[in-house]
N, C-alpha and C positions, 0 to 999 in steps of 0.2 A: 761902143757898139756891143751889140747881146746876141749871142748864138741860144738856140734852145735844143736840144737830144734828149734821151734817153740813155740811161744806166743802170746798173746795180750798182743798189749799196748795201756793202758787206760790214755785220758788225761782228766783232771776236769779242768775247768776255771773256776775262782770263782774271789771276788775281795778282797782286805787286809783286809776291814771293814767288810765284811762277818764275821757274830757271829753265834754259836750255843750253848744256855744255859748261856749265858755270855761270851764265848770262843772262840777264833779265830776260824773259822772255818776251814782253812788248820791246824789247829793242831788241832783239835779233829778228820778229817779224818784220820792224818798220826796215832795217837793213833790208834784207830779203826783199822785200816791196820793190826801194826804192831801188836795188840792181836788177830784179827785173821788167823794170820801166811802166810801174804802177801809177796812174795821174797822178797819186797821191795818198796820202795819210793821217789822221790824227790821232793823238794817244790822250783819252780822259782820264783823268784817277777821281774815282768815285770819293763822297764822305762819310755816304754809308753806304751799303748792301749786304746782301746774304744771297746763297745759292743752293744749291738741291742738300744741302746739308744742315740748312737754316741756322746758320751761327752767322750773327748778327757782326759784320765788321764796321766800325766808326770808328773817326777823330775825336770821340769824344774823349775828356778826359778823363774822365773815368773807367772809360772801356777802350783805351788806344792800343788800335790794331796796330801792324806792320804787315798787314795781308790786307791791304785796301783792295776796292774793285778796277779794276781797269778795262775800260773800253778803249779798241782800237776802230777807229769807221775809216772805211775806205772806200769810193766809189771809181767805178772804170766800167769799162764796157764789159759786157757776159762774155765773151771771149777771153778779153786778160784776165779774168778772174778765174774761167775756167781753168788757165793754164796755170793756175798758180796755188789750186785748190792741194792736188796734189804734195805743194812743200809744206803746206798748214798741216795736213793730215800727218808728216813725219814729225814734224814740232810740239803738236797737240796732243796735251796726256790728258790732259782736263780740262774744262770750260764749256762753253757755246757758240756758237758761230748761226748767225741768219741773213737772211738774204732778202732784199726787194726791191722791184723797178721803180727807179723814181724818176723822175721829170729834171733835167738840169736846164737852170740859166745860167751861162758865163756871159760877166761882162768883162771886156777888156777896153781900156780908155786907149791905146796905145795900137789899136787897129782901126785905119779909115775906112770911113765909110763908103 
């Protein structure tokens, strides 16, 4: 079965070295998330990028970073996310964060029809 709605989806840029309290910082947001009952989350680690500073980060071998890029996307309703803007704004010293409505299909095989 397919449900269809609307959401936002929230993407954070931040980079591997990002700490908070000692702590990666993509994992103390994805925490944060998940106890405040965010649908969900996922954490990319880029293989290249650069940011408003233009220093080129890659795997390469020659140029290996340990400040890789990381993207966290998160989608939930503008509600949850409202209410959660908030703990980002305390966590975030640096990066980017955007926002837009997108179209959800969920299917679930495990709901009758």
């Amino acid at each position: 079965m397919k449900r269809e709605s609307t959401a936002i989806l929230l993407r954070i840029f931040i980079g591997e070295s990002d700490k908070y309290k000692g702590k990666s910082l993509y994992m103390h947001i994805v925490e944060m998330l998940k106890a405040e009952g965010i649908a969900g989350a996922t954490v990319f680690r880029g293989i290249t990028g650069f940011g408003k500073n233009s220093y080129i980060h890659t795997t390469s071998i020659l140029r290996l970073s340990m400040d890789m890029p990381i993207l966290i996307e998160v989608v939930d309703t503008e509600e949850n996310l409202a209410r959660i803007r908030p703990k980002l704004d305390d966590v975030m010293c640096q990066g980017l964060i955007t926002e837009e409505k997108v179209k959800i299909v969920f299917y679930d095989c495990n709901i009758q029809k």
